[in-house]
C-alpha positions in Angstrom: -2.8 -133.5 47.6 -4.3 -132.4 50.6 -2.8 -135.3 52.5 -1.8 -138.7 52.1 -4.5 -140.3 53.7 -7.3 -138.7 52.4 -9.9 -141.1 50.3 -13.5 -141.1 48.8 -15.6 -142.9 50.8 -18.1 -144.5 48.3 -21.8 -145.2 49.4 -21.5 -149.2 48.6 -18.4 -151.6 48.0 -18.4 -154.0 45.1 -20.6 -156.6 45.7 -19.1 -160.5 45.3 -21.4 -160.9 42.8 -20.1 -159.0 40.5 -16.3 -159.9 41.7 -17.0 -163.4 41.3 -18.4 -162.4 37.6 -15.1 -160.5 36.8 -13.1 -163.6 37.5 -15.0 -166.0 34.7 -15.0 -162.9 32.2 -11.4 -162.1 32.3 -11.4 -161.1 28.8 -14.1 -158.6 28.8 -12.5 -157.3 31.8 -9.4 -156.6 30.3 -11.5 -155.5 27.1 -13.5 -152.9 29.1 -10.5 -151.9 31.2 -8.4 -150.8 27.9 -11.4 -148.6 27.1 -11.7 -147.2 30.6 -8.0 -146.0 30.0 -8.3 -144.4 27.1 -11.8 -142.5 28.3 -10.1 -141.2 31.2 -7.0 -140.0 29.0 -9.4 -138.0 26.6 -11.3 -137.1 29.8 -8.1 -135.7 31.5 -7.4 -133.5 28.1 -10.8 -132.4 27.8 -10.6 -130.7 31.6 -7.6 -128.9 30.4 -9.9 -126.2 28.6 -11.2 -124.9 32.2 -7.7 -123.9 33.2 -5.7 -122.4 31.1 -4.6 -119.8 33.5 -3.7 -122.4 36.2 -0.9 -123.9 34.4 -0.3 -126.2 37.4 -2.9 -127.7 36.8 -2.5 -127.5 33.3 0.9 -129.5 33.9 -0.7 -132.1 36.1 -4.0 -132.6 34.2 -1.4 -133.3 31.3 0.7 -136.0 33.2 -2.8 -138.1 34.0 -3.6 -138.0 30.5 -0.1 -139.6 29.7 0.1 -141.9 32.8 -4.0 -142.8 31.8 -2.3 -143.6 28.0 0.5 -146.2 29.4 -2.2 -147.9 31.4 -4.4 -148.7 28.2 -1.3 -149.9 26.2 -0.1 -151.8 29.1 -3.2 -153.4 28.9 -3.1 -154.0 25.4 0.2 -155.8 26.2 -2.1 -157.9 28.8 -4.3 -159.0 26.2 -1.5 -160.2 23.8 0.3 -161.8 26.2 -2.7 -164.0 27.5 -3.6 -164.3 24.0 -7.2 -162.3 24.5 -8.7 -160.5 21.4 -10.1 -156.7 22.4 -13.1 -156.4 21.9 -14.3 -153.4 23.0 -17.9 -153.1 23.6 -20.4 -150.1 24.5 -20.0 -149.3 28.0 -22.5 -149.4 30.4 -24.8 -146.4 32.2 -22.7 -146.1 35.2 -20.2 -142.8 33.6 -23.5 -141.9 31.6 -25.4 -141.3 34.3 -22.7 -139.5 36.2 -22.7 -137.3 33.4 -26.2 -136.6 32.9 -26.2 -135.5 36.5 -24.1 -132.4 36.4 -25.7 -129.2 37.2 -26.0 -126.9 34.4 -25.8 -124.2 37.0 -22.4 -122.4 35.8 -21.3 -122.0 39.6 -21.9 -126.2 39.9 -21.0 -127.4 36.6 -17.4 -127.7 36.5 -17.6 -128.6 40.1 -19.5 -131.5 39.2 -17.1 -132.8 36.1 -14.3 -132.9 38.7 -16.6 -134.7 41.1 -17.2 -137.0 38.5 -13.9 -137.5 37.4 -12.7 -138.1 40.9 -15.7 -140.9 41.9 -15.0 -142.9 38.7 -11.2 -142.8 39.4 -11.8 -144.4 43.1 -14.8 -146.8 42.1 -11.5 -148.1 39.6 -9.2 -148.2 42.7 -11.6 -149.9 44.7 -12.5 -152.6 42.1 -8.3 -153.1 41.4 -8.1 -153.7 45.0 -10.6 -156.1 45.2 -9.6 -157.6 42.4 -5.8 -158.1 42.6 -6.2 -160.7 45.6 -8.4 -163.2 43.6 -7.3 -162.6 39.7 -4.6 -164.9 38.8 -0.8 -163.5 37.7 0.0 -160.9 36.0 -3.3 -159.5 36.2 -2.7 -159.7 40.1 0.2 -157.7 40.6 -0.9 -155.1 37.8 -4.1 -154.4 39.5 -1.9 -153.7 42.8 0.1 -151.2 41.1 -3.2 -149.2 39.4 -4.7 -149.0 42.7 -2.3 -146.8 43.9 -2.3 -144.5 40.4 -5.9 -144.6 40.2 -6.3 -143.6 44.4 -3.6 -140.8 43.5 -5.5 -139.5 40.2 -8.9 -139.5 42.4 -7.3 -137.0 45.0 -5.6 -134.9 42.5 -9.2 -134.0 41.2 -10.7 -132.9 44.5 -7.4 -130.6 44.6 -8.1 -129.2 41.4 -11.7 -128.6 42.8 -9.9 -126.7 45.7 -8.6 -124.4 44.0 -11.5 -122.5 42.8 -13.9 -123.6 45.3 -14.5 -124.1 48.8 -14.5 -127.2 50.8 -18.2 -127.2 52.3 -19.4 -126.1 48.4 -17.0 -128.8 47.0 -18.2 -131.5 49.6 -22.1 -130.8 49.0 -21.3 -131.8 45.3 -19.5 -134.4 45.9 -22.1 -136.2 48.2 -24.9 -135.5 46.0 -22.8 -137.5 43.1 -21.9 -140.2 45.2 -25.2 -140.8 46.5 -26.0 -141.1 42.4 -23.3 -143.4 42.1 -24.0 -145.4 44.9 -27.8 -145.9 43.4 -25.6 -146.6 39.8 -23.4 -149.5 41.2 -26.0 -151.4 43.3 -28.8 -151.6 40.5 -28.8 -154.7 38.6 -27.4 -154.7 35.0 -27.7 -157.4 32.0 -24.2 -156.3 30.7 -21.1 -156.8 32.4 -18.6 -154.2 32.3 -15.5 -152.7 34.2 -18.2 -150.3 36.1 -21.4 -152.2 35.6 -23.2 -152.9 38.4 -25.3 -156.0 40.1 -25.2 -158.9 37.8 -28.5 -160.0 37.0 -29.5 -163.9 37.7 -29.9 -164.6 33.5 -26.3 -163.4 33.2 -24.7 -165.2 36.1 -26.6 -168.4 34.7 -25.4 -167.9 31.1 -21.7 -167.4 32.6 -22.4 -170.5 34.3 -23.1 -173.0 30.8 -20.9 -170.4 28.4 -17.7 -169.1 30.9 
């Protein structure tokens, strides 16, 4: 990691209105979350392919997979213990936008996926943060604990970035993907999800007569 104080600094914050929808949907929350998890382990595998003559990378790339894996069970545990079904649902166009952004430019693509990887992983730390002061127990504590992972995982993609690019080249990608996320995350979505954006009115209002 560059250094420990080092952070993403995302165009927008999460708004209340979708915080104060996360704390009547608790179970799609938790729902969503699991699948989040389990995204970002296949994610962290699937980035392995670019360096497999950087086994340090290799090595850590593998160890966010694993760590990305314990979260979703952990979660799964969650669910069982506050008696929640998972119900995983089709996720939202926040990542899928992300992803339909990257440059097919060779020098930009892989750039880009790591940019990627890194803005989803702090738009999650940011969201545990805000949630874990107004989510009831256990969820409270938990969501404590992943905002430090998920802040860690965030830098360790920039590094990985670092190493076969510079910083000016890495930080031009970067911004252009934030400012894309930043649009993603202040838009108004029908759905509720782990990374959907603003809820709209006719979704608050149905929370409102069906929590």
């Amino acid at each position: 990691m560059k250094n420990e104080t080092e952070t993403i600094n995302l165009r927008h914050p999460t708004g209340a209105a979708w915080l104060a929808l996360a704390q009547q949907r608790i179970p799609e929350l938790l729902s969503d979350h699991a699948s989040c998890e389990k995204k970002a382990a296949s994610m962290a595998i699937t980035m392995m392919k670019y360096f497999h003559t950087y086994p340090k990378i290799l090595s850590k790339l593998s160890k966010i997979a694993r760590e990305e894996l314990v979260h979703y069970e952990q979660v799964l545990k969650l669910l069982d213990r506050l008696d929640i079904r998972f119900k995983p649902k089709p996720a939202c166009r926040y990542a899928r936008a992300l992803w339909l952004n990257v440059d097919p430019e060779k020098s930009n693509r892989l750039i880009d996926q790591l940019m990627i990887c890194a803005i989803i992983e702090a738009r999650s730390c940011e969201r545990f943060e805000k949630l874990a002061p107004i989510l009831p127990e256990p969820l409270s504590s938990y969501y404590q604990r992943l905002y430090l992972a998920e802040r860690r995982h965030a830098m360790v993609y920039l590094d990985f970035a670092r190493e076969i690019t510079n910083e000016a080249h890495m930080q031009s990608r970067l911004d252009r993907l934030l400012d894309i996320e930043g649009q993603m995350i202040t838009q108004v979505e029908d759905v509720f999800r782990f990374h959907s954006g603003v809820p709209s009115k006719c979704l608050s209002d149905a929370d409102a007569v069906n929590p």
